[in-house]
C-alpha positions, 0 to 999 in steps of 0.5 A: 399432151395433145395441147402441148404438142400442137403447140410445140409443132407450131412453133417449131415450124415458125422457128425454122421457117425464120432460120431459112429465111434468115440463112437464105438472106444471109448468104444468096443475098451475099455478092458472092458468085458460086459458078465462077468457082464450078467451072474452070478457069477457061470459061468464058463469060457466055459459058458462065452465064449460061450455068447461072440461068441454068441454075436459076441464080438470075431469078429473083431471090422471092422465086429463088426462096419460093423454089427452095421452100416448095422442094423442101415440102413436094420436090421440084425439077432442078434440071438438067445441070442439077441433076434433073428431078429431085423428090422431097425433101429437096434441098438443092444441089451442091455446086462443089459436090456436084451431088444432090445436098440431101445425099450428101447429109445422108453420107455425114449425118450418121457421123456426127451421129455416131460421134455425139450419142455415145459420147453424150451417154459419156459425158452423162454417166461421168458427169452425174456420177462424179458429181454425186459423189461430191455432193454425198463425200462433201469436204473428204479427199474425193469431193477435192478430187471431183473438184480437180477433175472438174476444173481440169476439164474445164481449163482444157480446149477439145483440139488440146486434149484431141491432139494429146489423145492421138499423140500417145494412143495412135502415134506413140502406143500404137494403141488404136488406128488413126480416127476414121469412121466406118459404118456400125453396121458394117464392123462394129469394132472398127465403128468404135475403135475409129470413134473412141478418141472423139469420145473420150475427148468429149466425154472428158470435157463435157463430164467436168461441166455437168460435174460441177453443175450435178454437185451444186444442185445436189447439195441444193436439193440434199438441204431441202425439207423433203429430203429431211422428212424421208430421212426422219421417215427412216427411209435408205439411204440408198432410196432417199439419194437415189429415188428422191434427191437425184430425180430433184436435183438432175433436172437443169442437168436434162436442159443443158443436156438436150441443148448440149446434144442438140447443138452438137448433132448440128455439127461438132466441127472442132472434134471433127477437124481435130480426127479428121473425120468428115461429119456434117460440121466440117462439111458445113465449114467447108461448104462456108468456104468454097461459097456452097450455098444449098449446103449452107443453107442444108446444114443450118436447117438440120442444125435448127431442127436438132436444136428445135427437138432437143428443146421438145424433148427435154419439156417431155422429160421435165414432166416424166421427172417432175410431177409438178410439171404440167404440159399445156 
């Protein structure tokens, strides 16, 4: 494990040192310029310049990336135009916030949070559970239905069925307030009552995936000898489905799962867009679109770090589902 882990730590290091470098290259090699967006339209040319030495955008990109790199791991002195000391892990200051990168993360970061995990958990439980009882009802009236839900959810875009939702649930029913997001700590039935469309919406797309994949692998694993065998055994149903072929069959659910959720804690900016909820990927789109380069450069490396500890996390799980699996 010890082995396995050291490894892992490496690579993961490598990984986001090439995505930084790659991001950094992609976008403050671009020609764009971020401070003829920060001043106002009566700058002079003088002024302008001064708030790019200011900013350090007149240093060669190696010093620029260099800075970057060392703020990330000790902090660094940003000065005066940037808000002075900025302790690790720093990661710049956003031109168009006029706020430290690393505060605003803090701000939208548990939004997307909030978004994903429930609705993961969702996806999750409909998904195995519609997916089960395909497998074990083959051929009667609720394996079609599983397949009809599965392939509806499947044909559907989220900005389709998140435009429904609100149609009927929060403009018609008046059912439910408009989507917004309010800390869970702070009230938790507006937490969830501002999040619930986002969930269901993901969880009713997602699940139709998982369903159809769950059901193809139990049946897979259900033809197997070991299932045979504890059949002839006399062991239960219940102990055959339920401790046997579904430990077997749910593992490529675990790695579509942590890539899914992975990928969707760096920024679910469909779901966001549709609510109107400001989370980390419509904070990078518009970031993208007013050239606010720190926080480009931010939340991809929050995006890559998610994707890079989902992937350690369903190894570690591989090996607690499967006996066969060994961690080296």
């Amino acid at each position: 494990m010890a082995r396995f882990l050291v490894k892992r730590t490496l690579s993961a290091v490598l990984t986001l040192f090439a995505v930084s470098m790659l991001t950094f290259l992609m976008f403050f090699a671009l020609p764009r310029d971020p401070v003829s967006g920060m001043c106002p339209k009566n700058c002079n040319p003088e002024r302008l310049e001064r708030v790019r030495q200011e900013l350090g955008l007149r240093d060669p990109l190696v010093s620029q990336y260099a800075g970057y790199m060392k703020g990330i791991v000790t902090g660094r002195d940003l000065g005066s135009a940037q808000g002075g000391r900025c302790d690790a892990p720093c990661l710049g200051w956003s031109y168009v916030n006029n706020e430290a990168v690393t505060d605003t993360l803090a701000r939208v970061l548990p939004v997307t949070a909030s978004i994903v995990i429930p609705a993961a958990i969702l996806w999750l439980l409909l998904g195995v559970g519609l997916g089960m009882v395909s497998a074990l009802r083959r051929g009667t009236w609720l394996d079609r239905a599983a397949i009809g839900f599965s392939l509806t959810g499947a044909s559907l875009q989220l900005y389709f069925v998140g435009a429904v939702l609100l149609l009927v649930f929060v403009y018609t029913l008046r059912w439910l307030p408009v989507p917004g997001y309010t800390s869970l700590f702070e009230d938790p039935v507006r937490w969830a009552s501002g999040l619930v469309l986002a969930w269901v919406s993901l969880a009713f797309l997602f699940s139709a995936i998982y369903a159809r994949l769950f059901r193809a692998q139990m049946l897979e694993t259900l033809s197997e000898d070991f299932v045979r065998t504890a059949r002839a055994k006399g062991l239960s149903r219940t102990r055959v489905y339920g401790r046997h072929a579904l430990r077997a069959a749910i593992t490529p659910v675990v790695t579509v799962a942590g890539l899914d959720v992975g990928a969707a804690l760096g920024g679910t900016v469909i779901t966001e867009t549709t609510f109107g909820i400001q989370g980390l990927g419509r904070t990078a789109v518009e970031a993208v679109r007013a050239g606010d380069l720190p926080t480009i450069m931010a939340t991809v490396l929050v995006a890559a770090v998610f994707v890079v500890l989902a992937n350690v996390l369903v190894d570690l799980l591989y090996a607690a589902i499967d006996p066969r699996v060994r961690l080296g």
